[in-house]
mmCIF file of the C-alpha atoms, coordinates in Angstrom:
data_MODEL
# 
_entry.id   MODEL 
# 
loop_
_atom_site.group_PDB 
_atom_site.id 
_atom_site.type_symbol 
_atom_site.label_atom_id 
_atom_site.label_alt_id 
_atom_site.label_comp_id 
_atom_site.label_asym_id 
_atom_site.label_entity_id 
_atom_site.label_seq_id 
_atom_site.pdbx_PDB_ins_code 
_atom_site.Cartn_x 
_atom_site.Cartn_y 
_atom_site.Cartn_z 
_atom_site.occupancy 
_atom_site.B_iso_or_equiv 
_atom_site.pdbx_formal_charge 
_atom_site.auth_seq_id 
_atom_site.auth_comp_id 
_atom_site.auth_asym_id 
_atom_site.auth_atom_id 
_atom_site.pdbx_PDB_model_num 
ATOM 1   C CA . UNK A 1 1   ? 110.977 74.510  129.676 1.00 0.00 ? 1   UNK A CA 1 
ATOM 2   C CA . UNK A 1 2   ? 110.863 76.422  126.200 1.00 0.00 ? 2   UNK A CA 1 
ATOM 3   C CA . UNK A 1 3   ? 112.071 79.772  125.939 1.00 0.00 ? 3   UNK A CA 1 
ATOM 4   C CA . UNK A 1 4   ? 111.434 82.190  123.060 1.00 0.00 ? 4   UNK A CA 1 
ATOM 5   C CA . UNK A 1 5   ? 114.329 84.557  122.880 1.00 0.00 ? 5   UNK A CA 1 
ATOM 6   C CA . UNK A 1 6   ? 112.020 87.393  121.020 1.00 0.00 ? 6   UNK A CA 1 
ATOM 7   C CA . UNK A 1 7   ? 110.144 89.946  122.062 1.00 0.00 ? 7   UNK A CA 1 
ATOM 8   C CA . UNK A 1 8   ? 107.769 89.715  119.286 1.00 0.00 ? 8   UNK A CA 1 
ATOM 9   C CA . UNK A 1 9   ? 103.464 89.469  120.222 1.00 0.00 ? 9   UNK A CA 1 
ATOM 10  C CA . UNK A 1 10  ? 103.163 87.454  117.216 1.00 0.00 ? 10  UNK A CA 1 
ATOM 11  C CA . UNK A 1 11  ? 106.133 85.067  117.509 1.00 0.00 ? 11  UNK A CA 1 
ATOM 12  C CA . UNK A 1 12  ? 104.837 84.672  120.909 1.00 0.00 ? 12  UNK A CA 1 
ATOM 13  C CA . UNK A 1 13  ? 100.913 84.241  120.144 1.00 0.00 ? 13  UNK A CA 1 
ATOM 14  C CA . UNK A 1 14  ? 101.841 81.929  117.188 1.00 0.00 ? 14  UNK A CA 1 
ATOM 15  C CA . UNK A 1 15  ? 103.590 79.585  119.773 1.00 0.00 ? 15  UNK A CA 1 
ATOM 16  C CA . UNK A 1 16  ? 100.876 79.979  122.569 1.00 0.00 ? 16  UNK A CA 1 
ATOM 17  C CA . UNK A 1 17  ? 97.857  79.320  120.198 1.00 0.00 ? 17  UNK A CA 1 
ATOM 18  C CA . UNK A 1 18  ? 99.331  76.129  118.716 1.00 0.00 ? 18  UNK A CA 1 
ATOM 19  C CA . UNK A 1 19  ? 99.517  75.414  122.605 1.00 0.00 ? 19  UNK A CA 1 
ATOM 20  C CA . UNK A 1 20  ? 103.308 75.608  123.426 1.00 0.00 ? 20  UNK A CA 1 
ATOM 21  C CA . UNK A 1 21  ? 103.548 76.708  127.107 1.00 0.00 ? 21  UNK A CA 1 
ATOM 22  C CA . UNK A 1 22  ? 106.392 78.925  126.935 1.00 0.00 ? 22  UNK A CA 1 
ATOM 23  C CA . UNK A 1 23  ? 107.999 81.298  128.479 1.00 0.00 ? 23  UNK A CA 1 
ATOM 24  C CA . UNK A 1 24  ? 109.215 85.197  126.753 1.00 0.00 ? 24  UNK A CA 1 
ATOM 25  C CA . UNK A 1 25  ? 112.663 86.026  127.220 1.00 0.00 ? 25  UNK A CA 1 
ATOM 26  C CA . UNK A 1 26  ? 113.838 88.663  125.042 1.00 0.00 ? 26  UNK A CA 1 
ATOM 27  C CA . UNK A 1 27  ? 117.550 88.147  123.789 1.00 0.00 ? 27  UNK A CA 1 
ATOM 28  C CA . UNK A 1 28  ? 119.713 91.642  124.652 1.00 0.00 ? 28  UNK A CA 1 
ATOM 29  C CA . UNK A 1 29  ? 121.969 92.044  121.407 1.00 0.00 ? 29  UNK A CA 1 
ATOM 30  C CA . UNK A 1 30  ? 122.667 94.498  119.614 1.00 0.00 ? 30  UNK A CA 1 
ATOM 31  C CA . UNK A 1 31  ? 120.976 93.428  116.184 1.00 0.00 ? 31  UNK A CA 1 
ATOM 32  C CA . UNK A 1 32  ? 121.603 96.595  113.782 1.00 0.00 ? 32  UNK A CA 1 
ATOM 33  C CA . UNK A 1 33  ? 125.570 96.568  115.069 1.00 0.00 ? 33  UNK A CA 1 
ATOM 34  C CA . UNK A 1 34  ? 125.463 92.453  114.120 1.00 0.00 ? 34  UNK A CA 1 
ATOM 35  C CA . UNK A 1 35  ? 123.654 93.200  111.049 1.00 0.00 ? 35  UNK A CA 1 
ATOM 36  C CA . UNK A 1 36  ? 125.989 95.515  109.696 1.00 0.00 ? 36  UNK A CA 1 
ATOM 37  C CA . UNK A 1 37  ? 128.856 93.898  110.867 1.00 0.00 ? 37  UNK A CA 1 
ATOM 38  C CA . UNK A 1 38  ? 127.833 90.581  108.695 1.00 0.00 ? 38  UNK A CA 1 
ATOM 39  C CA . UNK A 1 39  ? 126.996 92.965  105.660 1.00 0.00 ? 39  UNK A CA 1 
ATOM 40  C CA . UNK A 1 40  ? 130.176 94.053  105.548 1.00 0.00 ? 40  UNK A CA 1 
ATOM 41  C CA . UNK A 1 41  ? 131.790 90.869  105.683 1.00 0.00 ? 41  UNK A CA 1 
ATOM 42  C CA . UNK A 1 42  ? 129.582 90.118  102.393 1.00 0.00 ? 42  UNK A CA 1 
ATOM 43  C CA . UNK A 1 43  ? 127.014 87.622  104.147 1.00 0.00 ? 43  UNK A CA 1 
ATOM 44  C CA . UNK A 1 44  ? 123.915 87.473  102.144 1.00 0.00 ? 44  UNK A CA 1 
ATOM 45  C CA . UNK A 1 45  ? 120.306 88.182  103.869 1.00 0.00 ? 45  UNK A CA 1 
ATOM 46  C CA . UNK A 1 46  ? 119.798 84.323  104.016 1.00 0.00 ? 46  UNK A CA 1 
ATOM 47  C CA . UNK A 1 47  ? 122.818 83.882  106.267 1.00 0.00 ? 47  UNK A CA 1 
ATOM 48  C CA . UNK A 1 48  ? 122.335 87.301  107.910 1.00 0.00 ? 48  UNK A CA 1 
ATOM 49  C CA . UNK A 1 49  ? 118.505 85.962  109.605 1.00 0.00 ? 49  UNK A CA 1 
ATOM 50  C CA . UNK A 1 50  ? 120.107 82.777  110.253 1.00 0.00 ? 50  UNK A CA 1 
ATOM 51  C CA . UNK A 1 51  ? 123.125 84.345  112.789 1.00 0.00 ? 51  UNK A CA 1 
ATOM 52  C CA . UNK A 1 52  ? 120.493 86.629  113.920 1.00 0.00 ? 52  UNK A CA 1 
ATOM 53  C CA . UNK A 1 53  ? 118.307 84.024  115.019 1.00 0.00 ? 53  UNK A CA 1 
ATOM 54  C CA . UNK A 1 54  ? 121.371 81.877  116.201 1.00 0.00 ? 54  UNK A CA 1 
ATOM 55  C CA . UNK A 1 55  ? 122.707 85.490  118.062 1.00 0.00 ? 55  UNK A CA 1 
ATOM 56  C CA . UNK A 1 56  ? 119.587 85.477  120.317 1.00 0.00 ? 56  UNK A CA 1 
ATOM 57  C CA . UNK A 1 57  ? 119.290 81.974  120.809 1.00 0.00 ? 57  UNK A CA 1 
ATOM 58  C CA . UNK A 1 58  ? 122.262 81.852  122.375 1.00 0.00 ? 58  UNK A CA 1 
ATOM 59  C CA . UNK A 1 59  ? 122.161 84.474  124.425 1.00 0.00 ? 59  UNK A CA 1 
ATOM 60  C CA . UNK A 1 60  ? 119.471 83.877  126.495 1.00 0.00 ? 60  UNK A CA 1 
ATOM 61  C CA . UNK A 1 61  ? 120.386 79.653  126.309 1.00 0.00 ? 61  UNK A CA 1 
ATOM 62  C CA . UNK A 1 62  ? 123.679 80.899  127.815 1.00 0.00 ? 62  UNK A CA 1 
ATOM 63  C CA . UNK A 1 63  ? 121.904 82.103  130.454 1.00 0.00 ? 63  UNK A CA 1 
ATOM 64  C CA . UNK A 1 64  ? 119.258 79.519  130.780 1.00 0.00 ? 64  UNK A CA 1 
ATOM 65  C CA . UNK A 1 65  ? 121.311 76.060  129.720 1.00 0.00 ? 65  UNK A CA 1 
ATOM 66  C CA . UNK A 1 66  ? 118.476 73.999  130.862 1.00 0.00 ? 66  UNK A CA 1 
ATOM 67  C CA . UNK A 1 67  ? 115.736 75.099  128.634 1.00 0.00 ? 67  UNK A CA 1 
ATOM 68  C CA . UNK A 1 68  ? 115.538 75.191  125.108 1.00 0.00 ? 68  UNK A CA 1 
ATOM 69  C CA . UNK A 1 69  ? 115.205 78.182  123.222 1.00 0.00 ? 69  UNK A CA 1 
ATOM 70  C CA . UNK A 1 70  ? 113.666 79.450  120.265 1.00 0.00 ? 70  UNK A CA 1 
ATOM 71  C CA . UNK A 1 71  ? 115.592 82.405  118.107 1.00 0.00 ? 71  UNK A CA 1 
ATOM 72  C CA . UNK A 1 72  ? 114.293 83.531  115.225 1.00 0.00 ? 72  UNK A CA 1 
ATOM 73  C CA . UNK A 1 73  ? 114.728 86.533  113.117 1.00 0.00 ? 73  UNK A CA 1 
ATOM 74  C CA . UNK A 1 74  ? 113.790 87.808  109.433 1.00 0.00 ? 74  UNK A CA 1 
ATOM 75  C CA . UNK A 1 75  ? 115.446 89.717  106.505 1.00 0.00 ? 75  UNK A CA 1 
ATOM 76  C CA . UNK A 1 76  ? 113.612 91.925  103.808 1.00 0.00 ? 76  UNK A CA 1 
ATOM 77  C CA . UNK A 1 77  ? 115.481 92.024  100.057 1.00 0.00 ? 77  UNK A CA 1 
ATOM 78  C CA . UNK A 1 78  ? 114.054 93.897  97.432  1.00 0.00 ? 78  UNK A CA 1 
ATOM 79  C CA . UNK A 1 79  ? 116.372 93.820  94.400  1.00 0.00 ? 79  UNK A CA 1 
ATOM 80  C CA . UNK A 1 80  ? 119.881 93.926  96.786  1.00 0.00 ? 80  UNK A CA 1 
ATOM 81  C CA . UNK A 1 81  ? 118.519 96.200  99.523  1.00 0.00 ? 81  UNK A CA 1 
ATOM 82  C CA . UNK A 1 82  ? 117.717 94.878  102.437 1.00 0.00 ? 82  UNK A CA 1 
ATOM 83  C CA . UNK A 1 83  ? 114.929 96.872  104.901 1.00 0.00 ? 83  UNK A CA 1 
ATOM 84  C CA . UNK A 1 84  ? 114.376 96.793  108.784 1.00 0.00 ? 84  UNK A CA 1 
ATOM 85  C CA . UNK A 1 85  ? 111.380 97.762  110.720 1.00 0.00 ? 85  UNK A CA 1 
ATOM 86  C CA . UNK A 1 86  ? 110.671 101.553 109.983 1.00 0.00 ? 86  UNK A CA 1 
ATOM 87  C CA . UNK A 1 87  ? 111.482 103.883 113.038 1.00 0.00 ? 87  UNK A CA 1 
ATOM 88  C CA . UNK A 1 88  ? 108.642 106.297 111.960 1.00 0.00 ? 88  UNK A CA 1 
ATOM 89  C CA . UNK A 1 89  ? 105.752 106.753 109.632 1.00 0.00 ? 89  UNK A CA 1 
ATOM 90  C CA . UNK A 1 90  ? 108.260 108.494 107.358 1.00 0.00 ? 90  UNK A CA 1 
ATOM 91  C CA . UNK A 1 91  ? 110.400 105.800 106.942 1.00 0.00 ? 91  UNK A CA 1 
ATOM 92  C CA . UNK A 1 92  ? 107.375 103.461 106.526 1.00 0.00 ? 92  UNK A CA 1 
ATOM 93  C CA . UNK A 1 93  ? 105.841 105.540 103.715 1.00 0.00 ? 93  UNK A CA 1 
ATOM 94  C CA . UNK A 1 94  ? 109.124 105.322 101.777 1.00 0.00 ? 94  UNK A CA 1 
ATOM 95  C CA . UNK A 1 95  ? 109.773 101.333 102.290 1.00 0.00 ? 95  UNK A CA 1 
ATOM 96  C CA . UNK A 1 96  ? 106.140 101.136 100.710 1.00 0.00 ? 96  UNK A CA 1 
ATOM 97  C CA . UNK A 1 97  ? 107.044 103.153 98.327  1.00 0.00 ? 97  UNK A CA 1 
ATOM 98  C CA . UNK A 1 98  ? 110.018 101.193 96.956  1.00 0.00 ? 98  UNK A CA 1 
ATOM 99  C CA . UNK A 1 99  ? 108.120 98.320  97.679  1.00 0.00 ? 99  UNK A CA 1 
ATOM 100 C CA . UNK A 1 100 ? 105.132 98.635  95.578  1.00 0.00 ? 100 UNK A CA 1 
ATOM 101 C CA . UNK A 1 101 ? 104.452 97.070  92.391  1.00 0.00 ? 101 UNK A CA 1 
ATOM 102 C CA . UNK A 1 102 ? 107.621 94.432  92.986  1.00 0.00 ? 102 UNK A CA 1 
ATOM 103 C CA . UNK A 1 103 ? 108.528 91.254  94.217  1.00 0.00 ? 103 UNK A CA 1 
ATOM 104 C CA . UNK A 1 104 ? 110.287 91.064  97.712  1.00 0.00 ? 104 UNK A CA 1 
ATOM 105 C CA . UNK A 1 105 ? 112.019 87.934  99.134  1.00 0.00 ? 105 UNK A CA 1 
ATOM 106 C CA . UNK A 1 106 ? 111.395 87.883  103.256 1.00 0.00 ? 106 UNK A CA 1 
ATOM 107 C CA . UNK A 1 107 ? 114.052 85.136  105.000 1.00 0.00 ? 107 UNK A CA 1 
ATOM 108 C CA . UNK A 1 108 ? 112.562 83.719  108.253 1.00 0.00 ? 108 UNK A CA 1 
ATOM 109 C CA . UNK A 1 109 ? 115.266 81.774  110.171 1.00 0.00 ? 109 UNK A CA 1 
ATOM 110 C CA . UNK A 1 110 ? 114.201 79.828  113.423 1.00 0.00 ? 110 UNK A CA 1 
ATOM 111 C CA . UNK A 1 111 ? 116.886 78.184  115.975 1.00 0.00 ? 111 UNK A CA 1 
ATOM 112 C CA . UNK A 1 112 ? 116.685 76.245  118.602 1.00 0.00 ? 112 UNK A CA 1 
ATOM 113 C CA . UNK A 1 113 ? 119.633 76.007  121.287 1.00 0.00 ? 113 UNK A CA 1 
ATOM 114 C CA . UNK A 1 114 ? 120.270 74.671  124.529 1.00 0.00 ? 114 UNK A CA 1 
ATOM 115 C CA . UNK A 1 115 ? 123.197 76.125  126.748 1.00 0.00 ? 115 UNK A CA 1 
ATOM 116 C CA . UNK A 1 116 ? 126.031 77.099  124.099 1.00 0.00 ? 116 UNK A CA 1 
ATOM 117 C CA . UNK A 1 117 ? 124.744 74.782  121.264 1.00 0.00 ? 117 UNK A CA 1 
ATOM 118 C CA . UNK A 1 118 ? 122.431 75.261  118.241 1.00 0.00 ? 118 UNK A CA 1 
ATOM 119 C CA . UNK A 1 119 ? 120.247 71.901  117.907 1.00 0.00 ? 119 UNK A CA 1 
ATOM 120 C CA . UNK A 1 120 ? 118.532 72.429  115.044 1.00 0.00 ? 120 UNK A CA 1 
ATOM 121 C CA . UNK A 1 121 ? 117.750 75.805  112.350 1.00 0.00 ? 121 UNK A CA 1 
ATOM 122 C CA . UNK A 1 122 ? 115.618 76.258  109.409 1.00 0.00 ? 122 UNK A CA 1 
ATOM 123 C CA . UNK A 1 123 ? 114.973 79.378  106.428 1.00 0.00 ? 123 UNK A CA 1 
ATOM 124 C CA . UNK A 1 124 ? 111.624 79.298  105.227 1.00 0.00 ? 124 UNK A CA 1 
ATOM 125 C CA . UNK A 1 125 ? 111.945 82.167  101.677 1.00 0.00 ? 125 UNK A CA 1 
ATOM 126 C CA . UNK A 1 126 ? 108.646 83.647  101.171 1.00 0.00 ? 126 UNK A CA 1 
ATOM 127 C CA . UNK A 1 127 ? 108.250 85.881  97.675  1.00 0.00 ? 127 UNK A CA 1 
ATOM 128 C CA . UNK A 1 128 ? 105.737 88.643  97.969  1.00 0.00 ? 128 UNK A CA 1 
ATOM 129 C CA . UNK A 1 129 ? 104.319 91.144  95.406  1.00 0.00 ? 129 UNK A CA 1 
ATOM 130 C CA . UNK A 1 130 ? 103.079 94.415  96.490  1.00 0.00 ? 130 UNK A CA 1 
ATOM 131 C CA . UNK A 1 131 ? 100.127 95.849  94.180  1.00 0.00 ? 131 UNK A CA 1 
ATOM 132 C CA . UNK A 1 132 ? 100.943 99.482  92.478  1.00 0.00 ? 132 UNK A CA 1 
ATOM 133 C CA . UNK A 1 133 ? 98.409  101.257 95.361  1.00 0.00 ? 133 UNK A CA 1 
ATOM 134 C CA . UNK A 1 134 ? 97.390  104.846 95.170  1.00 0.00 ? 134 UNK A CA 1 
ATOM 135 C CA . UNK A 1 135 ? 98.977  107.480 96.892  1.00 0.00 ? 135 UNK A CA 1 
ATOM 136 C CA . UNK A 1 136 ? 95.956  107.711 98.474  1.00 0.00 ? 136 UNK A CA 1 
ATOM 137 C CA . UNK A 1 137 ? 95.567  104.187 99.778  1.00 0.00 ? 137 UNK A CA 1 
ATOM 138 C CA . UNK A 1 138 ? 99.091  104.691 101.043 1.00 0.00 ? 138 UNK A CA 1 
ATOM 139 C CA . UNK A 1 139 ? 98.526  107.722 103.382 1.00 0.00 ? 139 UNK A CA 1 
ATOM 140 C CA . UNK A 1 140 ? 95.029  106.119 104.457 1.00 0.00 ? 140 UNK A CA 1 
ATOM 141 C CA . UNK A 1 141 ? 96.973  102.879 105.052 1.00 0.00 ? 141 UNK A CA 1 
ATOM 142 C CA . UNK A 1 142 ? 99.876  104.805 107.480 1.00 0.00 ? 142 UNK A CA 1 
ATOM 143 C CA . UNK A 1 143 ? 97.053  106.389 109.363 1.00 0.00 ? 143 UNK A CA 1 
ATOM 144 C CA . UNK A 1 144 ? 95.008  103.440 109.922 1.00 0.00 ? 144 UNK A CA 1 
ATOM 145 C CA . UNK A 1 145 ? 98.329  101.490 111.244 1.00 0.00 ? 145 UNK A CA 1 
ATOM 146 C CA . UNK A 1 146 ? 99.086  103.848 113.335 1.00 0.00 ? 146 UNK A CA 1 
ATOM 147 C CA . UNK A 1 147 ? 102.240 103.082 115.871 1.00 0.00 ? 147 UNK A CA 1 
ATOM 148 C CA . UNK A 1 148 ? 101.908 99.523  114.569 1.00 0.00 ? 148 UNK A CA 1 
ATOM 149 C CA . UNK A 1 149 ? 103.831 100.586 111.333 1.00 0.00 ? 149 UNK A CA 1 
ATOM 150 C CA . UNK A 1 150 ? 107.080 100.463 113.389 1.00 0.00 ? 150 UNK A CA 1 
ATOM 151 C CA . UNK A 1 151 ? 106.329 96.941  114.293 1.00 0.00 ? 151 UNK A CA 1 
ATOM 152 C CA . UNK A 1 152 ? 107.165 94.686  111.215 1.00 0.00 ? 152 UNK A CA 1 
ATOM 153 C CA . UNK A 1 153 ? 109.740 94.539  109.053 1.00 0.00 ? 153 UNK A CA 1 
ATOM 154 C CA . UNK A 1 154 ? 108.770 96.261  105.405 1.00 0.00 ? 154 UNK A CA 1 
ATOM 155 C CA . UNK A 1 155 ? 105.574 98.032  107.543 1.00 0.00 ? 155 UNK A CA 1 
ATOM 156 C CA . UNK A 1 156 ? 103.336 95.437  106.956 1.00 0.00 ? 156 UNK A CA 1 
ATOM 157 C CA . UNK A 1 157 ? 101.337 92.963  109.177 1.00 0.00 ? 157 UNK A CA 1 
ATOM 158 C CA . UNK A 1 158 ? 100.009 90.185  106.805 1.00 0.00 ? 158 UNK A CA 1 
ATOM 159 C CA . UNK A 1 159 ? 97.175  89.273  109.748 1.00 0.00 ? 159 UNK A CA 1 
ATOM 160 C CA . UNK A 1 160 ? 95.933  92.349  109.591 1.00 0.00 ? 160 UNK A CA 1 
ATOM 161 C CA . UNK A 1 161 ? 96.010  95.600  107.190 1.00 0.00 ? 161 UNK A CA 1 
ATOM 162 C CA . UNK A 1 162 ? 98.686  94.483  105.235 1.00 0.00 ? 162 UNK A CA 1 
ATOM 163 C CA . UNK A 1 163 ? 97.000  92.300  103.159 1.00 0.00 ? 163 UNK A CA 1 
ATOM 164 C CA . UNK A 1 164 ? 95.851  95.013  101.344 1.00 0.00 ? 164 UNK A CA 1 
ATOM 165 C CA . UNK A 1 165 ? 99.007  95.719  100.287 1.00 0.00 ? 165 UNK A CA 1 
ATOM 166 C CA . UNK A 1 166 ? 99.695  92.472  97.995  1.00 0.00 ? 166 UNK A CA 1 
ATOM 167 C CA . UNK A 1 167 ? 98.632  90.803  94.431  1.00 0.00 ? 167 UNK A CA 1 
ATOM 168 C CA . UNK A 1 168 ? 100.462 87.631  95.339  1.00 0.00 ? 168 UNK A CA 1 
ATOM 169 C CA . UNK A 1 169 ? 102.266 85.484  97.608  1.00 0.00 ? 169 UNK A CA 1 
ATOM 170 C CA . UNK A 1 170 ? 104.210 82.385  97.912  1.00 0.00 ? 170 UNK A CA 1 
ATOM 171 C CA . UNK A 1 171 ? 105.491 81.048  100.573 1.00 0.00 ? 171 UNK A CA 1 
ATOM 172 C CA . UNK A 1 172 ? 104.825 79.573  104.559 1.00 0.00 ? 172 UNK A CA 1 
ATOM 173 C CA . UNK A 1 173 ? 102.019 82.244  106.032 1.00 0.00 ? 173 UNK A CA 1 
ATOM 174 C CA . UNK A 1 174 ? 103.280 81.368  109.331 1.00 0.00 ? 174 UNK A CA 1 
ATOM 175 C CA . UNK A 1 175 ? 106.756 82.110  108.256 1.00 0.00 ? 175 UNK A CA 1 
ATOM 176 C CA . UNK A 1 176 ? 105.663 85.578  106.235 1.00 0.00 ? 176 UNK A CA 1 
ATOM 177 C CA . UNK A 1 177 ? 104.361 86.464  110.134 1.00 0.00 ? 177 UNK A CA 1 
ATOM 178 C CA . UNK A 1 178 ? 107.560 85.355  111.872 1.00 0.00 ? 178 UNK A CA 1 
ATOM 179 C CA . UNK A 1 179 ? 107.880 81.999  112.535 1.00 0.00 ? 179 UNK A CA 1 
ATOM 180 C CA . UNK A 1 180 ? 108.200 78.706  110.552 1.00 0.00 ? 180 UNK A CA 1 
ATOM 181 C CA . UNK A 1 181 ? 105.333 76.803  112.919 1.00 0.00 ? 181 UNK A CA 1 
ATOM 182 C CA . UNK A 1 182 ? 105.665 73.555  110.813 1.00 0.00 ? 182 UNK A CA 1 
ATOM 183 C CA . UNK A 1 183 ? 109.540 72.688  110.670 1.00 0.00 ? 183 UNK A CA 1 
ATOM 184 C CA . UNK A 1 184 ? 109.488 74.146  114.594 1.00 0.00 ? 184 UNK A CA 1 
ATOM 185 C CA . UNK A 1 185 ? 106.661 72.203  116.178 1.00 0.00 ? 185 UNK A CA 1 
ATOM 186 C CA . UNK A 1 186 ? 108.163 68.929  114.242 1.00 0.00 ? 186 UNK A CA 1 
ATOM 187 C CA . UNK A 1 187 ? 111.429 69.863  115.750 1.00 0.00 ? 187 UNK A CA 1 
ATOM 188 C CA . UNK A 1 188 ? 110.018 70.379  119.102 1.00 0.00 ? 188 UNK A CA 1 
ATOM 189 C CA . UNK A 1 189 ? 108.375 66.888  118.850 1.00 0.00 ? 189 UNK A CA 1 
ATOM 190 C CA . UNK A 1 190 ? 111.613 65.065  117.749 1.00 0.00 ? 190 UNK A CA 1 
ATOM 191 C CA . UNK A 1 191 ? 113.776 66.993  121.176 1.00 0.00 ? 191 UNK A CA 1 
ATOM 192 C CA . UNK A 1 192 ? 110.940 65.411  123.038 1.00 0.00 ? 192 UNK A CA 1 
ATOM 193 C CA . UNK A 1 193 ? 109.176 68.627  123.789 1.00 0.00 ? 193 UNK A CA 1 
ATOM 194 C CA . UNK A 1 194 ? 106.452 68.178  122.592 1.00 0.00 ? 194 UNK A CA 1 
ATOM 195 C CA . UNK A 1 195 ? 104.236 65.134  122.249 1.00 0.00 ? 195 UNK A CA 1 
ATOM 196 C CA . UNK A 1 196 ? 104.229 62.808  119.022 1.00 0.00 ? 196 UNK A CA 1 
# 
């Protein structure tokens, strides 16, 4: 069986619409503690959404050593700061904020594990540039997003709204929306998960 060790509707729809049968089992860690715990031990974003991904891997293949699981995770950098998913419109309006009109680098790390061991992990670096967008399109852009602006990491959902909010990008779309499909489902094929 194939776990995914993420909460995450679009992790999870990626995986069921490239028809993986899997199964959701959210990881219980404590990211933010983690998070801050590797910052301070000078890990760079790169490494930080790889132990992430590895962190919830792991927990749930502890639990399930049988299966394999999927972790994944992703890191925001903008010039040295990193960003999480806004708690609130607030916080969303001022990631945008410091966000638009530059370049971003967004990390997606994918795992896969099975009992206490990592099989196999990938980064896929995406560079983004936001536009310089009005004020205006800002506050119209937080209203039309709605609760969903808690839901991404730098408030924006590239399959939907969000793609207003860029003048280029490079990188792995699937990646950019959470998951590196390609390396994965190539993976999945060579554990003999998946058909070849």
């Amino acid at each position: 069986m194939i776990l995914l060790a993420s909460a995450s509707t679009i992790r999870k729809t990626l995986l069921r619409n490239a028809g993986l049968a899997i199964s959701v089992v959210p990881a219980d860690i404590d990211e933010m503690k983690l998070k801050i715990a590797l910052r301070q031990n000078g890990e760079k974003a790169a490494s930080v959404a790889r132990r992430l991904a590895e962190a919830k891997a792991l927990a749930v293949a502890t639990r399930h050593p049988a299966d394999l699981v999927i972790g994944a995770d992703q890191m925001l950098e903008c010039a040295g700061q990193w960003f999480d998913k806004p708690n609130d419109r607030s916080e969303a309006r001022e990631q945008l904020k410091i966000l638009r009109g530059k370049t971003h680098n967004l990390l997606s790390a994918v795992v896969l594990a099975r009992g206490p061991d990592i099989l196999w992990h990938h980064l896929a670096e995406s560079r983004l540039t936001m536009r310089k967008f009005s004020d205006a399109f800002l506050e119209n852009y937080l209203t039309l997003m709605g609760d969903e602006i808690s839901t991404t990491v730098g408030a924006y959902q590239l399959e939907g709204l969000g793609a207003q909010l860029f003048s280029e990008i490079v990188g792995d779309h699937f990646a950019i929306l959470g998951l590196p499909m390609l390396p994965l489902l190539d993976q999945l094929r060579q554990q003999g998960a998946l058909p070849s």
